[in-house]
C-alpha positions in Angstrom: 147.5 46.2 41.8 145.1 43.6 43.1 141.1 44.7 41.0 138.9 44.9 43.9 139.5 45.5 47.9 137.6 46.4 51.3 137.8 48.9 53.8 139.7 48.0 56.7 139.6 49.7 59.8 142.9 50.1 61.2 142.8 50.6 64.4 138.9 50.2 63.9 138.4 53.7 64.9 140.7 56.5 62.7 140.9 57.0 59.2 144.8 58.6 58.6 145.7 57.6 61.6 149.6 58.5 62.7 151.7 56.0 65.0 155.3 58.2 65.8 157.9 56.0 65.6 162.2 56.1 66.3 164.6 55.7 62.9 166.0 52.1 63.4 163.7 50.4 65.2 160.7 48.3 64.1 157.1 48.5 64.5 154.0 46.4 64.5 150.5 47.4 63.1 147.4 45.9 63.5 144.7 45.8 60.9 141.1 44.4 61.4 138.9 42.9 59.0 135.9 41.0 58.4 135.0 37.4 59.8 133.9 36.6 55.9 137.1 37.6 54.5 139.2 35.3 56.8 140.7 33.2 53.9 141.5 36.0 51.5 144.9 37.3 50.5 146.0 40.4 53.4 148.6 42.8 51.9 150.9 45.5 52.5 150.6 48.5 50.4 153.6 51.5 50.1 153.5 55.2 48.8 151.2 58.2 49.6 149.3 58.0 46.5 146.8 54.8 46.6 146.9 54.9 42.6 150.8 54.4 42.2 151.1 52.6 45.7 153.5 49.2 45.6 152.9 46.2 47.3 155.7 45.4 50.2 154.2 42.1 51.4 151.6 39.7 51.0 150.1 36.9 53.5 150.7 34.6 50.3 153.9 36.1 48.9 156.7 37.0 51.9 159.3 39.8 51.5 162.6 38.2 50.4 164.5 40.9 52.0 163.0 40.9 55.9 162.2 44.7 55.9 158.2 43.5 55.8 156.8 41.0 57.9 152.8 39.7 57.5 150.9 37.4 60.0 147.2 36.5 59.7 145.2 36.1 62.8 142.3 33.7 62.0 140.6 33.6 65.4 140.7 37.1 65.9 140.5 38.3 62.1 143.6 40.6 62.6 146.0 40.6 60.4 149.9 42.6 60.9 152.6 43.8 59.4 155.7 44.8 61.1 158.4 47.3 59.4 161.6 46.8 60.5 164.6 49.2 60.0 162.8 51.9 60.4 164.5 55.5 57.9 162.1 58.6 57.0 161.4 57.2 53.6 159.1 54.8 55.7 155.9 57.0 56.3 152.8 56.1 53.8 151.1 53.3 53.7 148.0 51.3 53.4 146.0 48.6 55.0 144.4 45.9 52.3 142.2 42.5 52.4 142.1 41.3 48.5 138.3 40.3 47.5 136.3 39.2 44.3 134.0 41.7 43.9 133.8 45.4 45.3 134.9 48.8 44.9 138.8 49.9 46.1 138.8 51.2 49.5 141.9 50.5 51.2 142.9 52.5 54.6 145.3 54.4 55.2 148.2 55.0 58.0 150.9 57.1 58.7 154.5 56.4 60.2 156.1 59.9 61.8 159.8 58.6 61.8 161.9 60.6 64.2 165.6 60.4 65.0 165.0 61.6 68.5 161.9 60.4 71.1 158.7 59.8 69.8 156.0 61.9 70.6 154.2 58.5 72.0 155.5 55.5 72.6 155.7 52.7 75.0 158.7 50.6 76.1 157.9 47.4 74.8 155.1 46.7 72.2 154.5 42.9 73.1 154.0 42.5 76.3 153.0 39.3 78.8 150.2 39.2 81.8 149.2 36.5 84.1 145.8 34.9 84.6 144.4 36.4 87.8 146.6 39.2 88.1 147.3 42.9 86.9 149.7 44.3 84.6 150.9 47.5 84.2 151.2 49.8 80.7 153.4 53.3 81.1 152.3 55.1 77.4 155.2 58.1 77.1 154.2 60.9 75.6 155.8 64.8 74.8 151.6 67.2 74.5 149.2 67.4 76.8 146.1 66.3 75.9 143.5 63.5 76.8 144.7 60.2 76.7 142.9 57.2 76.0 143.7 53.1 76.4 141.6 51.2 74.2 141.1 47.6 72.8 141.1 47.2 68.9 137.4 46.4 67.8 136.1 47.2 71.3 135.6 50.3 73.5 138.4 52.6 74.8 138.7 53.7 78.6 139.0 57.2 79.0 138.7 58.8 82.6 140.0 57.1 85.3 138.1 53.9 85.8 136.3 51.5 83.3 136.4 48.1 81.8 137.3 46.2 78.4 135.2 43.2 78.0 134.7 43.0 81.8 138.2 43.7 82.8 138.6 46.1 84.8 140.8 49.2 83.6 142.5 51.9 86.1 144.4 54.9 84.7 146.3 57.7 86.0 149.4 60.2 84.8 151.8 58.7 87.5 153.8 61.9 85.9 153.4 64.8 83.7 154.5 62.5 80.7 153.5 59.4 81.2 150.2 57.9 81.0 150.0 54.6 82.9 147.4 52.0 82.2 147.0 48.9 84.9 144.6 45.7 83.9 143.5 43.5 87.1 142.3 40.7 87.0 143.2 39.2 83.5 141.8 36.5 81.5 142.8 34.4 78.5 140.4 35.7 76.6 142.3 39.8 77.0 144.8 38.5 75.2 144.9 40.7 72.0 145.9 44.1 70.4 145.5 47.1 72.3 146.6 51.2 71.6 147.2 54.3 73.8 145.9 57.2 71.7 145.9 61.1 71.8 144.4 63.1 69.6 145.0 60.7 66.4 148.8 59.7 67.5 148.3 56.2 68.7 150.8 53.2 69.8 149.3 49.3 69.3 150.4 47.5 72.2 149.9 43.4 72.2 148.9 41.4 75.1 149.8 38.1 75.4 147.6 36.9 79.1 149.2 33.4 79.8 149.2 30.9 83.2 151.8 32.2 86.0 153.5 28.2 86.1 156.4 30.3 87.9 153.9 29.7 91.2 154.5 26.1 91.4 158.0 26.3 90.7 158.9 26.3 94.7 155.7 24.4 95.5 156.1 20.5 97.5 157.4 17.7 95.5 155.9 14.7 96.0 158.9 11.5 95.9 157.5 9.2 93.6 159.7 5.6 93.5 159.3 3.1 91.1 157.7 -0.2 92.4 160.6 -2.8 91.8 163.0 0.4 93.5 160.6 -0.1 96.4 160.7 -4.0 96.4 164.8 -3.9 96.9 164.8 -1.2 99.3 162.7 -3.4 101.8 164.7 -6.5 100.6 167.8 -5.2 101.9 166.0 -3.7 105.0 164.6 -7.2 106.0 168.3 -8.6 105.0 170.1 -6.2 107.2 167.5 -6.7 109.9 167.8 -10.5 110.2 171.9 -9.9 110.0 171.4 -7.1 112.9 168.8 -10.1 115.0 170.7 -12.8 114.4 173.9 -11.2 115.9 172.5 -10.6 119.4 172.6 -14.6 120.1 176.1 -14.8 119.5 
């Protein structure tokens, strides 16, 4: 076990937090740390117990097997791990950024592994928006309870109406158990990691905002021919023109 380590928030709001989750499937998990710490080893830690926890995977040392995944985000200073294969034994673990000097304070999070539904979860966890335009999030979800969409590291919408970094946020329950989330007018920049949240079960969601180049896909092309094609084409026009003139004094 690595000497010293830093807080990170996970989530950047929770302590414990719980993410529900189906056996078999896979899951992705954000985990936030500090601009300073951008070129230190990120890790994966495994077991209830922080003292007798094992690493699963390291940003400098990959898992062999392809249960854990690890990615660092630089420009964002996120780092994740995905899980794949989800079974019950997968439930504890701990979010870790590896530094020099410092007292051990990793954070926490829980995995609630269910063979039937989740008690929140979305339909896809990576989704893709358009510059411009809206997309819509459906969050599923079995309690009743307030319902939040928020962005990691930023503020959460609550009520109805609101914005995230100056894009505007509508949500309503389109039915008793599900919680839908639309984002209009998207940017570049809203690209990032994102969670619907009740009470502290929460689901990260990642938006990838890209240009729509479908648009132009039925737009006017513009015939562009090649000089020397050109020259031919009006050499054999002028040929077939004299041919055609010369023809009417015979």
């Amino acid at each position: 076990m690595a000497a010293h380590l830093i807080i990170l928030l996970l989530f950047s709001v929770l302590k414990g937090c719980k993410v529900s989750v189906k056996a078999g499937k896979s899951i992705s998990i954000p985990c936030l740390y500090e601009s300073q710490y951008i070129n230190h080893v990120k890790y994966l830690c495994e077991g209830y117990y922080w003292n007798f926890c094992r690493y699963a995977v390291k940003t400098n040392k990959p898992d062999p097997s392809g249960k854990y995944l690890i990615s660092d985000d630089k420009k964002q200073n996120i780092f994740t791990v995905t899980i794949n294969q989800l079974t019950n034994e997968n439930t504890d673990y701990w979010c870790v950024v590896e530094i020099n000097n410092g007292e051990d304070y990793p954070q926490y999070f829980h995995l609630s592994v269910t063979r039937g539904t989740p008690s929140l979860y979305v339909d896809h966890q990576r989704i893709t928006g358009y510059i411009g335009e809206s997309i819509t999030i459906r969050c599923n979800h079995s309690n009743s309870g307030e319902m939040k969409w928020c962005r990691l590291g930023r503020n959460c919408v609550t009520g109805s109406s609101g914005s995230i970094d100056g894009t505007t946020v509508t949500t309503h329950m389109s039915d008793p158990n599900v919680f839908t989330v639309t984002m209009s007018g998207l940017r570049s920049k809203d690209s990032g990691w994102y969670w619907c949240a009740k009470a502290d079960i929460q689901i990260p969601v990642y938006l990838t905002v890209t240009e729509n180049t479908s648009k132009d896909s039925f737009a006017p092309r513009i015939l562009i021919i090649p000089l020397s094609v050109l020259i031919w084409i009006v050499i054999v026009v002028l040929f077939i023109w004299f041919i055609l003139r010369h023809s009417e004094y015979y």
